[in-house]
C-alpha positions in Angstrom: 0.0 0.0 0.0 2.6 2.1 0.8 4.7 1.7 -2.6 1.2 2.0 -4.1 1.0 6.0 -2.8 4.3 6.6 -3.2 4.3 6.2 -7.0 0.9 7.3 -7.0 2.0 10.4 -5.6 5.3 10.5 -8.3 2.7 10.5 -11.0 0.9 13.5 -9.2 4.4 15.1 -9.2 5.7 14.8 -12.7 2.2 15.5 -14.2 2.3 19.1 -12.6 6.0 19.6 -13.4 5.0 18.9 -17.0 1.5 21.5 -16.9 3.9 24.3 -16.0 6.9 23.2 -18.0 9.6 23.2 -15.8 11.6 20.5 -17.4 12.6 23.2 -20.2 13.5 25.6 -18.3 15.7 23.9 -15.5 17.5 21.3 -17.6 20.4 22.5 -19.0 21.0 22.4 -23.3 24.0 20.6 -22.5 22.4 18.0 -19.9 22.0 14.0 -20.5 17.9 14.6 -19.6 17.9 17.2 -22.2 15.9 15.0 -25.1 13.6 14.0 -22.0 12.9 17.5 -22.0 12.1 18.0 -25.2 10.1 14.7 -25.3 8.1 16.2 -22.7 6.7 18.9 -24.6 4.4 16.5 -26.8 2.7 15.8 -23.4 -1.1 17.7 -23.8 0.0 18.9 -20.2 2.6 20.8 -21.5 0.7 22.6 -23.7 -1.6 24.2 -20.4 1.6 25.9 -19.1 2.0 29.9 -19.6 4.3 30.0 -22.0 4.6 34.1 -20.9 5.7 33.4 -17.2 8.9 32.9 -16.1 10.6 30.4 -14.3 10.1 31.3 -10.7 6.3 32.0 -11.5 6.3 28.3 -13.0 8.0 27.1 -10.4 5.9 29.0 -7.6 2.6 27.3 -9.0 3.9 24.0 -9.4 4.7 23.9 -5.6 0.9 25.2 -4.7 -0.4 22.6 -7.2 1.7 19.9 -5.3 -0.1 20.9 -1.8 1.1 21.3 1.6 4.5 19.9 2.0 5.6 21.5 -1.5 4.2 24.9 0.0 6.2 24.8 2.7 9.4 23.6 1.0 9.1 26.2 -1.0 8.5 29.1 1.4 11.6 28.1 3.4 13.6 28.0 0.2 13.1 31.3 -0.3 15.0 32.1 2.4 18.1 30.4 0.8 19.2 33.2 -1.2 22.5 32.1 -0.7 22.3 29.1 -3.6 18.5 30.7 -5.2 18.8 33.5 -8.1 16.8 36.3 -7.3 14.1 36.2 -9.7 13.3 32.4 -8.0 13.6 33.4 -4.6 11.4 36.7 -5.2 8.8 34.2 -6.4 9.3 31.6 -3.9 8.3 34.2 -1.3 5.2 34.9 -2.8 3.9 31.3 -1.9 0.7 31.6 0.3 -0.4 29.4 3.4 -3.7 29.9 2.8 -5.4 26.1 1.5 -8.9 24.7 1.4 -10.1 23.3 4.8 -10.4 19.8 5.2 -13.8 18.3 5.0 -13.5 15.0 5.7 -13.1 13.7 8.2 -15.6 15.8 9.9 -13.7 18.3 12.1 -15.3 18.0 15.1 -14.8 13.8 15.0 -10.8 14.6 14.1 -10.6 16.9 17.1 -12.7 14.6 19.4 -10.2 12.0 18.7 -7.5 13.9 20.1 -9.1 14.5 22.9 -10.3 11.3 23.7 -14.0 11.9 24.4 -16.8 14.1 22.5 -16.1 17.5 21.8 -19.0 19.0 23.0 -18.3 17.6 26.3 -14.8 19.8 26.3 -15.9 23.3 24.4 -19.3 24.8 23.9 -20.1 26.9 20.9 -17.5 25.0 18.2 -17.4 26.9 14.9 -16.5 23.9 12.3 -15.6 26.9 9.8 -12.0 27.6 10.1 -10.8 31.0 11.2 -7.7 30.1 9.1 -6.7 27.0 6.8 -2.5 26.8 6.3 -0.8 23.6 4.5 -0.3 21.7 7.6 -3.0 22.7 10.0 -5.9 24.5 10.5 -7.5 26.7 13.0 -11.5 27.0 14.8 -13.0 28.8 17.4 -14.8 27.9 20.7 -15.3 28.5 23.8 -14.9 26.6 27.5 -17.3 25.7 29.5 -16.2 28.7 31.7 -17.0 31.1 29.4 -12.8 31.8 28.3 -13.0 32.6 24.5 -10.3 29.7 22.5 -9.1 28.6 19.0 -8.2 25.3 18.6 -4.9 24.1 15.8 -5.6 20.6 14.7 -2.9 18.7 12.2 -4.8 18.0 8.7 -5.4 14.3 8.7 -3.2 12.0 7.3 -0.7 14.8 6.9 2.2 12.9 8.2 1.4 10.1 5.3 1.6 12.6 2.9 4.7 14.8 3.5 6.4 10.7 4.5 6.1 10.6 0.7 7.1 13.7 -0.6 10.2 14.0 1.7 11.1 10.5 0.1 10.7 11.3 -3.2 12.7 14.9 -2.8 15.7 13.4 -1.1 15.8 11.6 -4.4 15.7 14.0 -6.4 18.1 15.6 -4.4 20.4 13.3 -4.3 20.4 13.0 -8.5 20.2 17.2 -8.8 23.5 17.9 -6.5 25.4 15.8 -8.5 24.7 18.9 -11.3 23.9 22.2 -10.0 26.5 24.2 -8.5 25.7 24.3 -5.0 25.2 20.8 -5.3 27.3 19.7 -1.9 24.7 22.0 0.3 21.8 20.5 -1.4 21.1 17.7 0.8 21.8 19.7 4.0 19.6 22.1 2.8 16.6 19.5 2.0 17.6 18.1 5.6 17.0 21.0 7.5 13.8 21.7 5.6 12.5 18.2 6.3 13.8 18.6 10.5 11.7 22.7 10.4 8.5 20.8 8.9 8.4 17.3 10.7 9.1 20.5 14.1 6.0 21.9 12.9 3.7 18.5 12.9 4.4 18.3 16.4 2.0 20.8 18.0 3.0 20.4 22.0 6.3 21.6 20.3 4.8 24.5 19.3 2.9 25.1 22.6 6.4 24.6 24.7 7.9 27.3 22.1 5.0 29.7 22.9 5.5 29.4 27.0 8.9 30.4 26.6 8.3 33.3 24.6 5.5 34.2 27.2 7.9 34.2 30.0 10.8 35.8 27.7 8.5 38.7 26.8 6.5 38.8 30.2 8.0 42.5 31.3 7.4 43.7 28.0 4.1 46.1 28.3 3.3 46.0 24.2 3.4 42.3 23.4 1.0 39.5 24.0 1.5 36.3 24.0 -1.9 34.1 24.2 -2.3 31.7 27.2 -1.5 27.7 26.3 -4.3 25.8 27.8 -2.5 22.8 28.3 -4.9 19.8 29.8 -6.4 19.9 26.3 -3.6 20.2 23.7 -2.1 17.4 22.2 0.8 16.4 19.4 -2.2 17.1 16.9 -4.1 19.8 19.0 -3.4 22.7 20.1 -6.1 24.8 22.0 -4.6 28.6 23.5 -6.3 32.1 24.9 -8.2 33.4 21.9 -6.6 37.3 21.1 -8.8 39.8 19.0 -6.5 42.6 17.0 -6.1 43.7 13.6 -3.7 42.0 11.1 -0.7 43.9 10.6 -1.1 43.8 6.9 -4.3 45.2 7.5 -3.2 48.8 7.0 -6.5 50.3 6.3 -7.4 49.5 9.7 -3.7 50.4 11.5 -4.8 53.8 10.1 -7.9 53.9 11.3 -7.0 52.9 14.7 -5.4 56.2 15.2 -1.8 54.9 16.6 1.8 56.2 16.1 2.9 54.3 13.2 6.3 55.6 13.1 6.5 53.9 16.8 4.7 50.8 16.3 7.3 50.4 13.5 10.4 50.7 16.0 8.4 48.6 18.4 8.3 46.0 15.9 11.8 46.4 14.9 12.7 46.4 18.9 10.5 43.2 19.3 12.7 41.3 17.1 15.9 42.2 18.2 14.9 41.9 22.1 14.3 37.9 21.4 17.6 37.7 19.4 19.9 39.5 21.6 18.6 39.6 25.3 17.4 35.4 25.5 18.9 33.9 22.1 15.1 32.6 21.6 13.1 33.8 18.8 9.9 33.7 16.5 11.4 33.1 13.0 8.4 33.7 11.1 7.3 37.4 12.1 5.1 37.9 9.0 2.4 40.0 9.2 -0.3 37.2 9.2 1.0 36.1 12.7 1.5 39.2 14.3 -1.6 41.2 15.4 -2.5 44.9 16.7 -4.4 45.6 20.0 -5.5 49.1 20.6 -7.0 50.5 23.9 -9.1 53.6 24.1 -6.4 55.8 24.7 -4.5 54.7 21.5 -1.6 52.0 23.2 -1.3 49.1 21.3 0.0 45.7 22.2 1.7 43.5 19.5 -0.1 39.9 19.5 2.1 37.4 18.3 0.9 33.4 17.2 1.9 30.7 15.7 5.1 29.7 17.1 6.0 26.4 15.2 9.1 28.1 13.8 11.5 29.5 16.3 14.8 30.4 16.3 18.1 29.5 19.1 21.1 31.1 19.8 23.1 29.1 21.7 25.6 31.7 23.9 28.7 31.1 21.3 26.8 31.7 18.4 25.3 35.1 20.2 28.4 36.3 20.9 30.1 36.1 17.4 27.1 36.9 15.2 26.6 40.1 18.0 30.5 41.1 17.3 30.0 40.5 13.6 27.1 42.7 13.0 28.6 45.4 15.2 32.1 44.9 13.4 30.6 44.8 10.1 28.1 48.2 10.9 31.0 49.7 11.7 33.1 49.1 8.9 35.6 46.8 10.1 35.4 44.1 7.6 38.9 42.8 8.6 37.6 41.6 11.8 34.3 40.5 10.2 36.3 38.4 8.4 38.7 37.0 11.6 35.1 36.2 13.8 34.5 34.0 11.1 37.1 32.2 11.0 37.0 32.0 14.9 34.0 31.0 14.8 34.4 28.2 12.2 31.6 29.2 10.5 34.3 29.4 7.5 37.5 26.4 7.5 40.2 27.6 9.6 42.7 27.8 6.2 40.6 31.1 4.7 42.7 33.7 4.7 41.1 36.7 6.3 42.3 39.3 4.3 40.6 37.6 1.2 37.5 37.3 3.0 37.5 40.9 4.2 38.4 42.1 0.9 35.6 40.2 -0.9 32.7 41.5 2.0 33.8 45.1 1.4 33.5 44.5 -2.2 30.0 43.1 -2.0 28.7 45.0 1.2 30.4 48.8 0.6 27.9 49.6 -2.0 25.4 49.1 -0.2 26.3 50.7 2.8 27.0 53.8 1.1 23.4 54.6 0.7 21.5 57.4 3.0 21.0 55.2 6.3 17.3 55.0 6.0 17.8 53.7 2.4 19.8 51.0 3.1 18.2 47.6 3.7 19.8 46.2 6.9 18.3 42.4 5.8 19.8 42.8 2.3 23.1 43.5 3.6 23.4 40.4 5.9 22.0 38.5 3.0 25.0 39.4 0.6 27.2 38.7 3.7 26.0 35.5 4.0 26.4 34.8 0.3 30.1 35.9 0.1 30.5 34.1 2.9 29.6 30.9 1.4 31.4 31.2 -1.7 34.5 31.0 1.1 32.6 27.4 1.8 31.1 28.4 4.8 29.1 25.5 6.7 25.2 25.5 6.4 24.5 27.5 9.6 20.3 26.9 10.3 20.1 29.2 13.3 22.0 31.9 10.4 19.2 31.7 8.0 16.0 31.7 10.2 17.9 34.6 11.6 18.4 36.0 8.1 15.1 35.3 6.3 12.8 36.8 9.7 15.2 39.8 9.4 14.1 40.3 6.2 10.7 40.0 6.7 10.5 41.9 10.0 12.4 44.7 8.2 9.7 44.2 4.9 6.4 44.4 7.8 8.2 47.8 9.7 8.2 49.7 6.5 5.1 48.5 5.4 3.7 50.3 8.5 6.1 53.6 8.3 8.0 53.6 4.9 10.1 56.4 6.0 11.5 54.4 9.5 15.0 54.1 9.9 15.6 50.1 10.6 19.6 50.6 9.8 20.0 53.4 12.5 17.7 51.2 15.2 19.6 48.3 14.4 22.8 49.5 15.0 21.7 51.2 17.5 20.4 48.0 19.6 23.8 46.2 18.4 26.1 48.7 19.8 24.2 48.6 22.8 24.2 45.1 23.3 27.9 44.8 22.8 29.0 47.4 25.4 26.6 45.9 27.7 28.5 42.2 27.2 31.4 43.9 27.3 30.8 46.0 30.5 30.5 45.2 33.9 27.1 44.2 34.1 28.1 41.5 31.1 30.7 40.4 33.5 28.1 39.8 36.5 26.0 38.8 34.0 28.2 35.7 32.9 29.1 34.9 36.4 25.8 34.8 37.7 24.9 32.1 34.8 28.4 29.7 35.9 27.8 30.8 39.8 26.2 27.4 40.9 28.9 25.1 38.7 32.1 27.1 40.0 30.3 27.1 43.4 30.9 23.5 43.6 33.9 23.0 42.2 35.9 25.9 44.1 35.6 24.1 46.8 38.2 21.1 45.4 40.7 23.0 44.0 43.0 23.4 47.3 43.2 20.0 47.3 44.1 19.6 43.8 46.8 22.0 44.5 48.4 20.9 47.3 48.1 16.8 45.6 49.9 19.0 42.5 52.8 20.1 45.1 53.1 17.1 46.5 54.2 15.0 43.6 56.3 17.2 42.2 58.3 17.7 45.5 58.2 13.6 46.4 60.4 12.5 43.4 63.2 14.9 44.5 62.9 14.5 48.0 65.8 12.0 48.5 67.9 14.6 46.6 67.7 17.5 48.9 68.7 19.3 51.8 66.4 19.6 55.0 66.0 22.7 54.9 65.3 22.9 51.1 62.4 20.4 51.5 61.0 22.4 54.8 60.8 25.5 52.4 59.2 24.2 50.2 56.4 22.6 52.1 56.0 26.3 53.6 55.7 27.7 50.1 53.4 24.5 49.6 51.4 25.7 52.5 51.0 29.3 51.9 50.9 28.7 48.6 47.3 26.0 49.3 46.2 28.9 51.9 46.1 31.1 49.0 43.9 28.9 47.1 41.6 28.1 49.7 41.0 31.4 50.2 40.7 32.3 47.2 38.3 29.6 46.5 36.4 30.9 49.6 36.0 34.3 48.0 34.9 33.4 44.6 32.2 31.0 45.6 30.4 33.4 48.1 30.9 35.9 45.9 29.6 33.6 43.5 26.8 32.3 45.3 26.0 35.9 46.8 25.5 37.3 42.7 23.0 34.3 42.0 20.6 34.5 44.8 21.0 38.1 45.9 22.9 41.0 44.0 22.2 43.3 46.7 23.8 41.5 49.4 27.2 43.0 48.0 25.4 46.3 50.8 26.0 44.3 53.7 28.7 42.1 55.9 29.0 38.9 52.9 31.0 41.7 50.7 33.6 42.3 53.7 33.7 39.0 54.3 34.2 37.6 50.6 36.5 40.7 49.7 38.9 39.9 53.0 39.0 36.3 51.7 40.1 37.4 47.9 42.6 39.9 49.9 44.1 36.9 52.4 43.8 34.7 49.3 46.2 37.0 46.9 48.8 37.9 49.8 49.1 33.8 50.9 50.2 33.3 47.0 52.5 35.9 46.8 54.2 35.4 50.4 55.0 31.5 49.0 56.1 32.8 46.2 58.5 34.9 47.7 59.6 32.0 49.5 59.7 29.9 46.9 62.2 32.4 45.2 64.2 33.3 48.2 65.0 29.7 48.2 66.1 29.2 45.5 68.3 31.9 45.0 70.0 30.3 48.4 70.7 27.2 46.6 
């Protein structure tokens, strides 16, 4: 049964590859499938296409005519401009989530099967007309039996089965293809990571975990809301949350009409972004305007609404720091150590040579950063970067390009609300800022609060260590030396172990004293844990005087 669909699903493949032409446009004259073709174009199908259209506009319908999974392959290709010509990717990003609703199965029946018992036992007043209808899911209203307003996500049946067969027959396709286009080596990465972001996506208590951490992210944050989880009744295939009333932000009639600042709510949204990125390394990667939504109050403040979290985005502390010293390096000019973070990084091999890299970003990127500031397209920019970047064989970095592609469309949504909004400016604005805060005291404090319980336990050990260290280098010799050489050194031994330990006493108060309670620095624990740091440093430097002045007796 299985083979059955999967070729049955082929069939369903090459028939609409074949309506829109595509096999003309992508094979190459020089190519062994070139007479296939040209064979092709006696098919009747053929003959439908839009001869007038070009190839990313063929392509683009081919992917909606192939359903779901195609739709979603395609919209996260888009973001790889990186290996995609322009005129594709422009296209690609067209592709719209919007789909027919399922019928059958009834919706209520798919929904009361997730639950385990009747719906109408759960929720009262169940819409079974979607609010919304995407590729993989779609979305209804209802209420509890409390009264609480909800929408319930439920997984399209059978969607599993289906995108099991397409992600079969693409990584074959793949698999044939990179042995003939140029970027042929990322190819299967690249379908890897597509196929890891959807099969994230059909997991739906994924996407309920990925919204309670942006809840408690964002929860000092007075203009965003993030709806509630209720979480007795979701489910892998159900999701049921708060239900949130606001206008779509590509509903500009309506942002108008609302009366609020737009040149504000356009920084906001520009701050919203870069507050997940750089504050908690956690972020919603697909900020469209579809999933963010506008709450206004009587006396015109807003709140942003945000949904649909199956795609997020993690920076992992490494990663922040480097891309966080790139972008401020690169804002600022300084291509040469653009190019060495790389490296460090080993987001490029460690044989590139910087100054070829540098030279080859200032190349691409000075152009465009020689524009007036609120001209210049701050998602564009890290785009080319990436792309020169890669023709120095930089590794396939995921977090890089959901970081790259929601730029780009946060950047797109902020001047669709105010055209004239400066993103550059409040970009490096927000990056500078960052960086002198990491590099400043309160990064410091910062970092050592975060290792505070690990070095606290571990201090602890490390006169011991020392004074095991001393030990067997002194016993080899022992038989070798004077008296009083060995009684010197097992003073400088000792002082130098007090040292340590006192030391070690410090740094874990001090340690333990940042974590649980900054302000207790005020009081008696900051005498206490400086007089140990101060007894600690004088112990280590009265053994090694000793430690010297015997030697130089010798």
């Amino acid at each position: 049964m299985r083979l059955f669909s999967r070729w049955r699903r082929l069939w369903q493949i090459q028939r609409a590859l074949l309506r829109h032409g595509l096999l003309e446009i992508f094979v190459k004259p020089d190519s062994l499938f070139r007479p296939i073709a040209k064979l092709s174009t006696i098919n009747p199908w053929y003959w439908q296409a839009d001869k007038n259209l070009g190839r990313g506009a063929r392509l683009r319908l081919t992917l909606q005519e192939l359903g779901p999974f195609f739709i979603k392959f395609g919209q996260l290709l888009s973001t790889r401009r990186d290996i995609l010509p322009d005129d594709i990717a422009d296209e690609l990003s067209k592709l719209q989530d919007q789909v027919a609703p399922f019928t059958k199965p009834d919706v209520s029946s798919v929904i009361s099967a997730a639950l385990g018992q009747p719906l109408s036992e759960v929720v009262i007043d169940f819409h079974p007309q979607p609010l919304a209808s995407a590729s993989i899911a779609q979305v209804h209203s209802a209420k509890l039996p409390n009264g609480k307003k909800i929408v319930l996500k439920v997984l399209r049946p059978d969607i599993e089965k289906i995108i099991n067969n397409d992600v079969y027959w693409l990584k074959i396709v793949a698999k044939r293809a990179s042995r003939y286009v140029k970027q042929g080596a990322r190819l299967m990465a690249i379908v890897d990571e597509i196929e890891q972001t959807i099969y994230a996506e059909l997991d739906l208590l994924r996407e309920a975990a990925n919204a309670s951490q942006l809840q408690r992210n964002l929860a000092q944050v007075s203009y965003v809301h993030i709806p509630e989880i209720i979480w007795p009744l979701s489910r892998r295939n159900l999701l049921v949350m708060e239900r949130m009333h606001g206008i779509p932000l590509t509903d500009m009639p309506q942002i108008r009409a609302s009366g609020v600042d737009l040149k504000n709510l356009a920084e906001q949204v520009i701050n919203l972004f870069f507050l997940q990125v750089f504050e908690y390394g956690f972020f919603h990667a697909d900020m469209h305007g579809g999933n963010l939504f506008l709450s206004v109050d009587d006396n015109k403040n807003f709140k942003i609404i945000m949904v649909d979290f199956g795609i997020v985005g993690l920076l992992n502390n490494t990663d922040l720091t480097y891309l966080g010293e790139n972008l401020n390096a690169f804002l600022n000019h300084d291509y040469r150590k653009v190019a060495e973070l790389h490296i460090e990084s080993g987001w490029v091999p460690a044989q590139t040579r910087s100054e070829q890299l540098a030279t080859a970003i200032s190349t691409v990127c000075e152009p465009l950063l020689a524009q007036p500031l609120k001209e210049i397209s701050f998602g564009k920019v890290f785009m080319r970067l990436l792309q020169t970047a890669s023709d120095f064989n930089m590794e396939v970095q995921p977090q890089l390009i959901l970081l790259q592609k929601t730029l780009i469309t946060v950047e797109g949504l902020s001047r669709q609300i105010y055209p004239d909004v400066d993103f550059f400016q409040t970009a490096k604005d927000t990056i500078e800022a960052w960086v002198r805060r990491r590099a400043g005291l309160r990064g410091l404090l910062h970092e050592f609060k975060q290792r505070a319980p690990r070095l606290a336990t571990q201090l602890p050990a490390l006169p011991e260590l020392i004074y095991k260290y001393l030990s067997q280098s002194v016993a080899p010799h022992q038989q070798h030396k004077s008296a009083n050489l060995m009684q010197a050194q097992y003073r400088h031994g000792f002082w130098t172990g007090l040292g340590a330990a006192c030391l070690a006493g410090g740094v874990s108060l001090s340690a333990w004293l940042i974590y649980f309670n900054a302000m207790a620095f005020t009081e008696w624990p900051l005498l206490l844990s400086t007089g140990l740091g101060l007894l600690g440093i004088a112990s280590l430097w009265y053994g090694r005087i000793l430690h010297l002045f015997t030697l130089r007796k010798r």
